[in-house]
Every structure is written in structure tokens, then in C-alpha cells.
C-alpha positions as CSV (number, residue, x, y, z in Angstrom):
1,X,-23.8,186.4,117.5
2,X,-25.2,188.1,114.5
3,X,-27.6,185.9,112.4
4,X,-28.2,187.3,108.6
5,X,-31.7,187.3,108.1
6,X,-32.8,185.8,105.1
7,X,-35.8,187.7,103.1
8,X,-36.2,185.6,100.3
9,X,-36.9,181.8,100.3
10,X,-37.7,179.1,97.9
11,X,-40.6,177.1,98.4
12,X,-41.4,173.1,98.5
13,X,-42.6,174.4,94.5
14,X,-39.5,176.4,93.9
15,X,-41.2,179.6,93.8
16,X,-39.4,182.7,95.4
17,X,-41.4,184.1,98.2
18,X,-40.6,186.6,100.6
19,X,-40.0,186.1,104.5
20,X,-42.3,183.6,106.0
21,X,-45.0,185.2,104.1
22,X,-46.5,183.8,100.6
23,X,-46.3,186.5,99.1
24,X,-44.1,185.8,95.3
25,X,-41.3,187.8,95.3
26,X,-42.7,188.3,91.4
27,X,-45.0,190.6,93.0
28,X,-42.9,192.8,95.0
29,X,-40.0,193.4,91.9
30,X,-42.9,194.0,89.5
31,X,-44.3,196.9,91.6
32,X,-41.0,198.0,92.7
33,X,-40.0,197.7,88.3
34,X,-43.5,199.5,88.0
35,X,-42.0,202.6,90.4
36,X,-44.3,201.9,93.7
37,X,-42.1,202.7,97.0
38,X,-41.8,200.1,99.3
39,X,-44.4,201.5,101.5
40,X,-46.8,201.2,99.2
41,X,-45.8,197.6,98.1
42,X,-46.0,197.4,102.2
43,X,-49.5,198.3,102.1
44,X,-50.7,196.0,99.0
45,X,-48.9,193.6,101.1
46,X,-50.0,193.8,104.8
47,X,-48.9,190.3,105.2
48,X,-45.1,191.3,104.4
49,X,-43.3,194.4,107.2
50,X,-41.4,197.3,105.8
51,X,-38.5,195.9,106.5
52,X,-39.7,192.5,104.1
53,X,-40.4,194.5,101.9
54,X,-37.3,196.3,101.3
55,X,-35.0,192.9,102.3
56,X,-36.9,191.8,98.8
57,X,-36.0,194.2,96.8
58,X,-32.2,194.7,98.1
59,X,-32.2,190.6,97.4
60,X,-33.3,191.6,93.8
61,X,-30.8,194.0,93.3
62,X,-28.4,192.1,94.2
63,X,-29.1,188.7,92.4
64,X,-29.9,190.1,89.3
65,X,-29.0,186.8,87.3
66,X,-30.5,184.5,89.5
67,X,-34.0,186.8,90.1
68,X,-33.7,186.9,86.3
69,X,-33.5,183.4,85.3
70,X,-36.0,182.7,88.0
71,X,-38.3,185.3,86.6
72,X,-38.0,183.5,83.2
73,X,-39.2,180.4,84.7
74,X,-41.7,181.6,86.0
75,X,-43.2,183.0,82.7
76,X,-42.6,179.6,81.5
77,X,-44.9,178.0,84.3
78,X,-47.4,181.1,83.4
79,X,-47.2,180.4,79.4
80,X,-47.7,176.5,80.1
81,X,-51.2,177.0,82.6
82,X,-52.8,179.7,80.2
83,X,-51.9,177.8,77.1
84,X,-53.4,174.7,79.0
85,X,-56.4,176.4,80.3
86,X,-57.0,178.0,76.7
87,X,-58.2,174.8,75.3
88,X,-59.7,173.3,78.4
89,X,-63.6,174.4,79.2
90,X,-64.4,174.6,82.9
91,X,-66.7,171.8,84.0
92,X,-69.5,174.2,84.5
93,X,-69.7,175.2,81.1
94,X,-69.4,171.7,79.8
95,X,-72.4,170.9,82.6
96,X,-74.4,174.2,80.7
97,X,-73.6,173.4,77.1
98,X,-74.8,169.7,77.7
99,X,-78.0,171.2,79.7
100,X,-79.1,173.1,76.5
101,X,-77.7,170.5,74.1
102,X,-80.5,168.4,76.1
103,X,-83.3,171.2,75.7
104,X,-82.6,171.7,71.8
105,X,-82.9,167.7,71.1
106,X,-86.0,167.7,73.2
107,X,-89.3,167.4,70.6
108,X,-91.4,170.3,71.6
């Protein structure tokens, strides 16, 4: 019996990730969009074999709506956490700005 392997899945967050790995198949059409062989996206990606690698990319090529519409999405997600963490200042900075607040107010 000959089983189709499958080398690109969706996870529990609806990302695209390739083989067992978690590794974003974002990653590997970027490069492969950028002109790096797959050996090269083999060795930026130790976790991922050759064979991943290029079971990615095939998958890509041939589900160029659905890797596009995904790929949309995921910009979406992207735009949405940057625009968030824009206006949002880590707790360590708040935790320094209110330290020197402190020290300016102090009489000396």
C-alpha cells in the first residue's frame, strides 16, 4: 500500500508548518521566493530533511491560491501584533520610567 506523505500541516493555531517540524512553511517559500536552493533552506533549517524541504515547496507550487490566501492571513496576524505592540511599552520599561519618575520627585 502506498501512503501519500503529507509535508505540510496546519496546526491547533492554523498556521502552516512543514512535516512534524515547527518550522512555518512562511519561512521556507520566502527563501525559496528569495532564490535559496532547497539545500540551503535545508541547512537554515536542520530541523526539516531535504526531502521536507522540497515536499514544501512542491506543496506551494501547487496550492498557489490556498498558500496565497494563507499567506495573506498571516500578514494580517503580523500587522495586528506589531500594531498592538507599537503602543504597548514592555513592563520593564514602565518598571524604569517609574524608577526615575521616583528619583526626579525626590528633594535633593
Amino acid at each position: 500500500m502506498n501512503t501519500e506523505k503529507r509535508y505540510v500541516r496546519l496546526d491547533e493555531h492554523g498556521v502552516m508548518r512543514v512535516g512534524n517540524s515547527r518550522v512555518m512553511l512562511d519561512a521556507i517559500v520566502a527563501g525559496f521566493a528569495q532564490g535559496h536552493a532547497p539545500e540551503t533552506l535545508q541547512q537554515q533549517y536542520p530541523a526539516l530533511s531535504l526531502e521536507e524541504v522540497y515536499g514544501a515547496i512542491t506543496y506551494s507550487l501547487a496550492h498557489t491560491d490556498e498558500v496565497k490566501a494563507y499567506l495573506k492571513r498571516q500578514d494580517e496576524v503580523w500587522e495586528s501584533w506589531r500594531a498592538r505592540s507599537t503602543g504597548r511599552l514592555s513592563p520593564m520599561v514602565e518598571c524604569l520610567r517609574a524608577l526615575r519618575a521616583s528619583d526626579v520627585a525626590k528633594p535633593t
